[in-house]
C-alpha positions in Angstrom: 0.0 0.0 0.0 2.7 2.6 0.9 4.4 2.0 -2.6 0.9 2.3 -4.4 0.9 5.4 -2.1 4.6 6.5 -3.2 3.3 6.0 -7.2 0.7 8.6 -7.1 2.7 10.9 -4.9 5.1 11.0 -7.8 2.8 10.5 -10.9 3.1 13.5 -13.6 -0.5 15.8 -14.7 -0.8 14.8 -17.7 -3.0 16.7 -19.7 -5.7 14.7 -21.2 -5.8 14.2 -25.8 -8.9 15.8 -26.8 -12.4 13.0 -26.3 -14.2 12.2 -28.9 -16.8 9.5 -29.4 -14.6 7.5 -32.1 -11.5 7.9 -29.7 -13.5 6.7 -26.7 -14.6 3.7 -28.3 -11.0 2.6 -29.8 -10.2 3.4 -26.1 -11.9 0.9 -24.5 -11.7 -1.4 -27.1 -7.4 -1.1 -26.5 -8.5 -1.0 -22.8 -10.4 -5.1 -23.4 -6.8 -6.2 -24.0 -7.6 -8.1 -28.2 -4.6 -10.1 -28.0 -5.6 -11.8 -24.6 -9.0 -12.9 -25.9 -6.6 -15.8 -27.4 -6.7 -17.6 -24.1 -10.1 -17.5 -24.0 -10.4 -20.5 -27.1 -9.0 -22.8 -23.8 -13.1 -22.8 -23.8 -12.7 -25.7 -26.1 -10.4 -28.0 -24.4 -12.6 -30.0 -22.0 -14.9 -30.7 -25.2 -12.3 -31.3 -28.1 -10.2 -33.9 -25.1 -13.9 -35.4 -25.5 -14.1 -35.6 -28.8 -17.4 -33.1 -28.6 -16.2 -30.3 -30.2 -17.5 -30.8 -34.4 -21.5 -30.5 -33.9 -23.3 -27.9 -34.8 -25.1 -27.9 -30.9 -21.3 -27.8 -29.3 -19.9 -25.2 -32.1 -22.9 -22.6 -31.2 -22.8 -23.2 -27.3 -18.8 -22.8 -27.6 -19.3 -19.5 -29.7 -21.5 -18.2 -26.8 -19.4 -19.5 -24.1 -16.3 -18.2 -25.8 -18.2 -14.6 -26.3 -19.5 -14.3 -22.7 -15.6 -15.3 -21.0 -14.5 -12.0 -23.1 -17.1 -10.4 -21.9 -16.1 -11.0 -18.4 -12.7 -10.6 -19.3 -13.1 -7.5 -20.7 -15.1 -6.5 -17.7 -11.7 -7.2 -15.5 -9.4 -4.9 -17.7 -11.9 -2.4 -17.7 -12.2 -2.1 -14.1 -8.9 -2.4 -13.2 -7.7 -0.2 -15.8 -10.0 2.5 -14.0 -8.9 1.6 -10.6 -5.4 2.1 -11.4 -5.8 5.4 -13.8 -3.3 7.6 -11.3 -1.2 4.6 -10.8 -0.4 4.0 -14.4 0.4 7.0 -15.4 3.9 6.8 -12.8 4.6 3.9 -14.8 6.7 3.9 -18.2 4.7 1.7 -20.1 1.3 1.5 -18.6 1.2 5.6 -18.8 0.1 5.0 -22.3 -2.7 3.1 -21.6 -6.4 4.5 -22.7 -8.0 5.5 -19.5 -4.4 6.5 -18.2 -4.0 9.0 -20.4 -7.6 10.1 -19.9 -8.6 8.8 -23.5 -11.0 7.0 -21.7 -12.8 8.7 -18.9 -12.5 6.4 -15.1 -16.7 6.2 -15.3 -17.1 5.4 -19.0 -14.5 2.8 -17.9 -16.0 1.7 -14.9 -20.0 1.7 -16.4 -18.7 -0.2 -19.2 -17.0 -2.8 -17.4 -19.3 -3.4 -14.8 -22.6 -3.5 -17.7 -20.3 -6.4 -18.8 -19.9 -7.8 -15.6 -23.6 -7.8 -14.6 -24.9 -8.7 -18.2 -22.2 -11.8 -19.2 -23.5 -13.8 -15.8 -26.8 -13.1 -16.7 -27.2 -14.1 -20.4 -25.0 -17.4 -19.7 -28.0 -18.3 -16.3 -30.8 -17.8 -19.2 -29.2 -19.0 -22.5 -26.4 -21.7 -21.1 -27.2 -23.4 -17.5 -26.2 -22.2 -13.9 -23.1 -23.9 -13.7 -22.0 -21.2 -16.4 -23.3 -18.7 -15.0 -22.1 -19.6 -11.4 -18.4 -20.5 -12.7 -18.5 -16.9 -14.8 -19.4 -15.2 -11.5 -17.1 -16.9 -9.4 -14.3 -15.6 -12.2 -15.4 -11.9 -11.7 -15.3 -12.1 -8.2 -12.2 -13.6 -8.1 -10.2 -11.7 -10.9 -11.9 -8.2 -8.9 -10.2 -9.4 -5.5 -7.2 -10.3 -7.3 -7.3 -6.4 -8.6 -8.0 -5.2 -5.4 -5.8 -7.3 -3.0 -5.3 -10.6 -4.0 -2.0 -9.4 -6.5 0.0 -8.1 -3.8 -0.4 -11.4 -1.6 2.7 -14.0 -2.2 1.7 -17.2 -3.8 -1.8 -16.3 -4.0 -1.6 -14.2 -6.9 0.1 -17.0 -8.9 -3.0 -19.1 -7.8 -5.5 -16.9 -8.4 -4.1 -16.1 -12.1 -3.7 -20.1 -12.6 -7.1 -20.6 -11.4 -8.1 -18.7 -14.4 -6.6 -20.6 -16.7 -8.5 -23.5 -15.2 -11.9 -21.9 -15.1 -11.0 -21.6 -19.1 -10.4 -25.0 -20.1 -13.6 -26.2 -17.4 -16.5 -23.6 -18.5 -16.5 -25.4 -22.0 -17.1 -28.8 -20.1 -20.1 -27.5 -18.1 -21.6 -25.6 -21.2 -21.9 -28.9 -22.4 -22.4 -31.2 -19.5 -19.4 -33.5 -20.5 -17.6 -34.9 -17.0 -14.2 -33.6 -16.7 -11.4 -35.9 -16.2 -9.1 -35.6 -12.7 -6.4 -35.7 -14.8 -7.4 -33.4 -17.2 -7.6 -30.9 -14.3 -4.6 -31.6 -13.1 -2.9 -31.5 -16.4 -3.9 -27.9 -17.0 -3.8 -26.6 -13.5 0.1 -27.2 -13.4 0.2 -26.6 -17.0 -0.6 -22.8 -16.1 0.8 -22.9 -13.1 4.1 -23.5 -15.2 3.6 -20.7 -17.6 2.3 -18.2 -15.3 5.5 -18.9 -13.2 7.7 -18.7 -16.0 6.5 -15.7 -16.9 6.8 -14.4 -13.4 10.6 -15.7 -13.0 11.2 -14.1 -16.5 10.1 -10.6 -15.5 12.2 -11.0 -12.3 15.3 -11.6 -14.2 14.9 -9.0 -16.7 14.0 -6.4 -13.7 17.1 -7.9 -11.4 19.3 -4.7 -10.6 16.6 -2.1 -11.6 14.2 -0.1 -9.9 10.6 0.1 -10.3 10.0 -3.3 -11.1 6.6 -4.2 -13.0 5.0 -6.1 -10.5 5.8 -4.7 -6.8 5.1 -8.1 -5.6 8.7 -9.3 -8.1 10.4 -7.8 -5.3 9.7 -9.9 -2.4 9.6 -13.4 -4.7 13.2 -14.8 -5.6 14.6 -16.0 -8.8 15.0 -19.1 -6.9 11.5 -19.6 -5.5 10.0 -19.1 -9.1 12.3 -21.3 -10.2 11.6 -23.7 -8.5 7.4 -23.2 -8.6 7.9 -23.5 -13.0 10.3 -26.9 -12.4 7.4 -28.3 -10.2 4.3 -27.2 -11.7 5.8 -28.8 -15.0 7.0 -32.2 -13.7 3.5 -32.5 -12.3 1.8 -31.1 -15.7 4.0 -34.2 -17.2 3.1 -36.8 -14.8 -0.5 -36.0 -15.0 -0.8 -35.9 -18.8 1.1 -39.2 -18.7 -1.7 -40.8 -16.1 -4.5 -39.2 -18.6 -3.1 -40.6 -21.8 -2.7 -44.0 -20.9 -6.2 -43.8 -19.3 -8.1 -45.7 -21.4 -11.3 -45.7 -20.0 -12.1 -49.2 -20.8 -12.3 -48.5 -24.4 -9.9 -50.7 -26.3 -7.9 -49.1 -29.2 -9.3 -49.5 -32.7 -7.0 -47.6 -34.3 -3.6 -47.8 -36.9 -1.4 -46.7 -33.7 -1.6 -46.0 -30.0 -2.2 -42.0 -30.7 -3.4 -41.2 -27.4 -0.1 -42.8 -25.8 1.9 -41.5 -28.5 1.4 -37.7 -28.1 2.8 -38.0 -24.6 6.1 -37.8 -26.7 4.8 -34.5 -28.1 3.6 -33.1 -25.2 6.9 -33.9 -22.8 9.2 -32.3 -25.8 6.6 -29.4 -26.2 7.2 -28.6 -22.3 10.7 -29.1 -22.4 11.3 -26.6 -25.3 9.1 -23.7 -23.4 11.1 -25.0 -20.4 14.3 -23.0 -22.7 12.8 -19.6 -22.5 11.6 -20.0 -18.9 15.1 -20.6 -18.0 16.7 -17.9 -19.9 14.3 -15.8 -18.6 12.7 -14.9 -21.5 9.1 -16.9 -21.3 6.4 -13.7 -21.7 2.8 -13.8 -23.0 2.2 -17.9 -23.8 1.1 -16.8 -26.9 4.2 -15.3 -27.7 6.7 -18.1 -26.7 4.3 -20.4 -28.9 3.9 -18.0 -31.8 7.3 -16.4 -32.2 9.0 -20.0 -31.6 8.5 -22.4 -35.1 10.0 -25.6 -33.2 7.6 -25.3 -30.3 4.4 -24.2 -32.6 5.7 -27.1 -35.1 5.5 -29.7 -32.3 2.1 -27.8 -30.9 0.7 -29.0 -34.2 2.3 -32.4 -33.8 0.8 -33.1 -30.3 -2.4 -31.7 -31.6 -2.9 -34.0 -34.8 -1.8 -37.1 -32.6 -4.5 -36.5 -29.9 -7.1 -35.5 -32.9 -6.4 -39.0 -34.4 -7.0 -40.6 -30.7 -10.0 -39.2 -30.2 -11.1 -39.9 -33.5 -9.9 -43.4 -33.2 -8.1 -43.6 -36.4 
């Protein structure tokens, strides 16, 4: 609190760019954060794992779900965005954002976000089921503590931030009432508890040695500690995927090889080339490692065709 004090003690007047509707609108469009709505297609996981995924029923209730996890998304930036205005303008990259720079005005910011908040619960409770709804509600609530408190507590903001993952790759599951493995659980729990601690042990070796780190929290975790969180959160990511693949269910294989067994190869090789940028302190965005790195997005598309052919039994 006393450095969140110390930040707007020292943050510059800056003189707000001239509103206009068009400019308002961009605004809070920059302010939803686009190129995170990638980790919202996670939505699809629990049904594509169950080979549920290519029906028109599943496609349309995915769309929704997909839309309405945006939406609530969207509804997190927003506020948080607002919340932080005098904050982020102290800071030398998040100065630029929208409502930081008065582009976007703190109410607009905080009526927009929280129509989003009420409305995305409400449309999944009448057009999905109450699961949605109540795992949509539970992710607002928990993302707006995180924003308030929950980021400045040790270990519980890497949870929290996991958990969201999670609540991703589950919500699909419910829309469609398909059960959801233990291991598949497990698998992506400690599969984002490896990237969002790779991430975290990243920014704390690029901000070693300099002042006003990103996250104020970076300063009490050590390089060590994160270390240590992504090495264990992927061993048991591993393990678990292991357990799931060779889960068969009771179902005897039909088909030309053992896919589902096979794409453990994939998926170990896959973790142990993200495993290079997390330890050279360079593992950002997820979507960035993956994109910006062909071996890693080459065997991505590996691991994905093998488990396609397993749950298509071919």
């Amino acid at each position: 609190m006393a450095e969140r004090t110390a930040l707007l003690e020292r943050a510059p007047v800056m003189a707000p760019p001239p509103r206009t509707l068009t400019g308002m609108l961009r605004g809070l469009l920059r302010t939803a954060r686009p190129r995170q709505w990638v980790k919202n297609v996670l939505v699809v996981a629990a049904p594509a794992a169950a080979g549920r995924l290519f029906t028109p029923y599943a496609f349309g209730r995915l769309a929704l779900v997909f839309v309405l996890f945006t939406a609530c998304a969207a509804a997190v930036y927003l506020i948080n965005d607002a919340r932080d205005a005098a904050a982020d303008r102290a800071h030398p990259v998040k100065r630029h954002r929208p409502v930081a720079v008065g582009q976007v005005p703190v109410p607009a910011a905080y009526a927009v976000g929280g129509t989003l908040g009420v409305l995305a619960p409400a449309v999944a409770a009448w057009l999905c089921s109450v699961p949605v709804c109540a795992l949509l509600t539970a992710y607002l609530g928990m993302q707006l503590a995180y924003c308030v408190s929950l980021k400045h507590v040790l270990v519980v903001d890497l949870v929290v931030v996991t958990t969201g993952f999670l609540m991703r790759a589950m919500i699909g599951g419910l829309a469609l009432g398909i059960p959801l493995s233990r291991w598949f659980l497990i698998t992506t729990g400690f599969g984002a508890l490896f990237m969002v601690a790779a991430k975290r042990y990243s920014e704390a070796v690029q901000m070693a040695g300099k002042a006003g780190a990103t996250r104020a929290l970076l300063t009490e975790y050590t390089t060590g500690y994160l270390r240590f969180v992504w090495q264990l959160a992927a061993g048991v990511s591993v393990l678990g995927y292991c357990l799931w693949a060779l889960e068969e269910g009771g179902v005897p294989n039909a088909g030309l090889l053992p896919w589902r067994q096979l794409s453990m190869v994939a998926f170990i090789l896959a973790v142990l080339r993200y495993a290079v940028f997390a330890d050279r302190g360079t593992a950002g965005e997820p979507e960035d490692v993956v994109l910006r790195d062909r071996p890693l997005a080459l065997i991505g598309l590996v691991w994905l065709a093998m488990y396609g052919l397993a749950v298509a039994n071919w």
